[in-house]
C-alpha positions as CSV (number, residue, x, y, z in Angstrom):
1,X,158.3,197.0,93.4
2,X,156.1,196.1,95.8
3,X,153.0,198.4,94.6
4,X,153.5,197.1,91.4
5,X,153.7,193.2,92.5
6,X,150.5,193.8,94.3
7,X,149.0,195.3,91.1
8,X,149.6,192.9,89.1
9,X,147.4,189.9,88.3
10,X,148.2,187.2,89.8
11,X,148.2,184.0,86.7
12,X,148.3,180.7,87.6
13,X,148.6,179.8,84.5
14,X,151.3,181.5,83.2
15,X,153.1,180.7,86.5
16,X,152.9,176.7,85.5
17,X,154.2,177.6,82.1
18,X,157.2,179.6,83.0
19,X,157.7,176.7,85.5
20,X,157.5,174.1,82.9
21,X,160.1,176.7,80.4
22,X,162.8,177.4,83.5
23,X,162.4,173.5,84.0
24,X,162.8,172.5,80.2
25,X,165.9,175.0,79.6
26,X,167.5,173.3,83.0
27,X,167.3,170.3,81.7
28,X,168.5,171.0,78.3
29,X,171.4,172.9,79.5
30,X,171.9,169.4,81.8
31,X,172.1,167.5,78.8
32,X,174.8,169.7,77.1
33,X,176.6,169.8,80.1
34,X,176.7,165.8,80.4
35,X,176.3,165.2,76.4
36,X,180.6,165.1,75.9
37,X,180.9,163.4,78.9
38,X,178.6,160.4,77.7
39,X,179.9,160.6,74.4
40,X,183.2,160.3,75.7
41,X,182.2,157.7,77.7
42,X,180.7,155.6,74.8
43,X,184.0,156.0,72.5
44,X,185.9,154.6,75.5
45,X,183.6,151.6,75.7
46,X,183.7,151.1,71.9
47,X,187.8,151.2,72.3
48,X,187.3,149.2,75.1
49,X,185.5,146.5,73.1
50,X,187.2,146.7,69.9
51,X,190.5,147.2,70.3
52,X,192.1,143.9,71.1
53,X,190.5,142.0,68.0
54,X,191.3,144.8,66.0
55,X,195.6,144.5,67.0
56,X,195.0,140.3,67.1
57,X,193.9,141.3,63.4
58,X,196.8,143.9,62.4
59,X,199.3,141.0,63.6
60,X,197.2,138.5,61.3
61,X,197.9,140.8,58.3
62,X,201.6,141.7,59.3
63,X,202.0,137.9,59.2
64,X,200.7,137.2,56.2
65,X,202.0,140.0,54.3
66,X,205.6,138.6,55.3
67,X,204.7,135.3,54.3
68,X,203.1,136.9,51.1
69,X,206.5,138.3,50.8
70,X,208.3,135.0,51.0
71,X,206.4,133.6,48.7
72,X,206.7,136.2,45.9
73,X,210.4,136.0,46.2
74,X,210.4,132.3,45.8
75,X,208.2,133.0,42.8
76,X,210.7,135.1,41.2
77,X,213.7,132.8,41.9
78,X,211.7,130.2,40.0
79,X,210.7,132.1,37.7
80,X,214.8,132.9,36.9
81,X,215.6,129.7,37.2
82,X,213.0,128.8,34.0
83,X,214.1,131.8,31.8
84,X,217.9,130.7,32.7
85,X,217.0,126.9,31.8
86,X,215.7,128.5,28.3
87,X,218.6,130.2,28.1
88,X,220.9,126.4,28.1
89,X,217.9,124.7,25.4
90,X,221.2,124.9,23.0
91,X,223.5,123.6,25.3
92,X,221.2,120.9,25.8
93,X,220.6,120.0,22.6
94,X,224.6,119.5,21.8
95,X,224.9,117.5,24.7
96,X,221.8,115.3,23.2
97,X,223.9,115.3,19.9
98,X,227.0,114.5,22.0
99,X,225.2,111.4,23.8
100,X,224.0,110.2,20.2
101,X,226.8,109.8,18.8
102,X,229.1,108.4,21.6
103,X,226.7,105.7,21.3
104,X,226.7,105.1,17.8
105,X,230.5,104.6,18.3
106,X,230.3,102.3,21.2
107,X,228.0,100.4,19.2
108,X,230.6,100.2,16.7
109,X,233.5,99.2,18.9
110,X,231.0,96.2,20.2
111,X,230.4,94.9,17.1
112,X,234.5,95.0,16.3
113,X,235.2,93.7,19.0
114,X,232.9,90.6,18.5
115,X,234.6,90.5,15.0
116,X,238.0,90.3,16.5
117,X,237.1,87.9,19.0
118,X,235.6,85.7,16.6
119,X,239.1,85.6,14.7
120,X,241.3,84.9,17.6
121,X,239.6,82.7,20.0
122,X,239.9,79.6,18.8
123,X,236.6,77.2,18.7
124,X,236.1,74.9,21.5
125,X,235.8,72.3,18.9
126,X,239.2,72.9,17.4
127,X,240.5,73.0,20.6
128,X,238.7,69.5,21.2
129,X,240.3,67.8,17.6
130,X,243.9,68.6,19.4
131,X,244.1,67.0,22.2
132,X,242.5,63.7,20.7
133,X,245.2,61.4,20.3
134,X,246.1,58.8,16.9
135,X,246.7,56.2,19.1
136,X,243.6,54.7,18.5
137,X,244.5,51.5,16.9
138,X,241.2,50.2,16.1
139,X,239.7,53.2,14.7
140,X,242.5,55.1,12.6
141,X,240.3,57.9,10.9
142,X,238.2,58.4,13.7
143,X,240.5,61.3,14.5
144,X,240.7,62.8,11.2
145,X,236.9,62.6,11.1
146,X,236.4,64.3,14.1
147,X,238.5,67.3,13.0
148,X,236.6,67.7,10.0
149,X,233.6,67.8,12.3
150,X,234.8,70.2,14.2
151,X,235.9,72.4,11.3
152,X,232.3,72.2,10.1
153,X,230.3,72.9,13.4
154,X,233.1,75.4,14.2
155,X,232.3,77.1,10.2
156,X,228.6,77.0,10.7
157,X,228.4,78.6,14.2
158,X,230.9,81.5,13.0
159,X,228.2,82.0,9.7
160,X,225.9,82.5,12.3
161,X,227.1,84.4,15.0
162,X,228.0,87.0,12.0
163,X,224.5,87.3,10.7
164,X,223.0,87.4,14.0
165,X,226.1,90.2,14.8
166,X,224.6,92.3,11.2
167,X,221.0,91.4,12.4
168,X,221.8,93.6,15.5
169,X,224.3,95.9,14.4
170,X,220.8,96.8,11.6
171,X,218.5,96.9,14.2
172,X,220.8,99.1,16.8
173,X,221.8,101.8,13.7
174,X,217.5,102.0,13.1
175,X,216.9,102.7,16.8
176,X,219.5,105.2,16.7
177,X,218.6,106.8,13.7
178,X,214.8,107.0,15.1
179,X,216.1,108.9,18.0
C-alpha cells in the first residue's frame, strides 16, 4: 500500500472536499441522533405550558355541564307542571261555575234577608208613637197626630228602601250575568 500511496497524486482539492462530505455526514448523523431528543424536549415544554389551563378548562366545562344539567331538569319539571295544569282547565272551569253560582245565591239570601228584616223590626218611629204618653192635657191629639206621622215617615222610608233593595238586587244579577 505504500507503493501505491506514493503513486498516487496527491489532490488538494479533492482532499478539502471529502473533508467538507465526512464533515457534512457527521453532522447530519448528529442531528438525527439529537433530533427525538429535541423533539421530545419541545413536547414536554408544550405540556409543560399548556396543561394546567387546559384541566382549569375541563373543570370549567364539567361545571357547567352539571349546572346545564340542573337546569334541563328544572325545565322538564316545569314543563310537567304546565301540561298537568292543562290537564285541570275543566276542573277549573266547574269550580268558576261553582263560585258563580254560590254568589248568585248569597246575593239572594241578602236581599231576603233585608226583606225579612224590614217586616219584623219595627220603625224607630213607631217605637217613638208608644212611649208618648195621653197625658198631655193641653194638647189632646198631639199624640194621635204624631202616630200618624210616624206611620207615614215609617211607609215612605220602607217604599224606599224596597226600590233601592230591587235597584241593587238589578244591578248585582247584571254584573253576574256579565261574568
Amino acid at each position: 500500500m505504500e507503493g501505491r500511496g506514493t503513486n498516487a497524486p496527491h489532490d488538494a482539492h479533492l482532499d478539502a472536499r471529502a473533508k467538507r462530505a465526512t464533515e457534512r455526514s457527521s453532522e447530519n448523523m448528529h442531528i438525527l441522533v439529537n433530533d427525538p431528543s429535541l423533539a421530545l424536549y419541545r413536547i414536554q415544554e408544550h405540556i409543560r405550558k399548556a396543561l394546567p389551563p387546559t384541566v382549569e378548562r375541563r373543570g370549567e366545562v364539567v361545571h357547567m355541564h352539571r349546572q346545564l344539567q340542573g337546569r334541563c331538569y328544572d325545565a322538564e319539571y316545569a314543563i310537567s307542571a304546565v301540561k298537568g295544569m292543562q290537564k285541570a282547565e275543566p276542573i277549573f272551569s266547574n269550580i268558576q261555575e261553582l263560585l258563580r253560582n254560590s254568589l248568585f245565591l248569597r246575593q239572594q239570601l241578602i236581599y231576603e234577608e233585608k226583606r225579612n228584616r224590614e217586616r219584623t223590626e219595627p220603625s224607630m218611629y213607631k217605637r217613638l208613637s208608644s212611649h208618648i204618653s195621653l197625658d198631655l192635657t193641653d194638647l189632646p191629639d198631639l199624640g194621635d197626630a204624631w202616630r200618624e206621622t210616624a206611620s207615614r215617615v215609617e211607609s215612605v222610608f220602607a217604599h224606599a228602601r224596597s226600590s233601592m233593595a230591587d235597584r241593587e238586587d238589578k244591578s248585582e244579577h247584571r254584573r253576574s250575568t256579565a261574568n
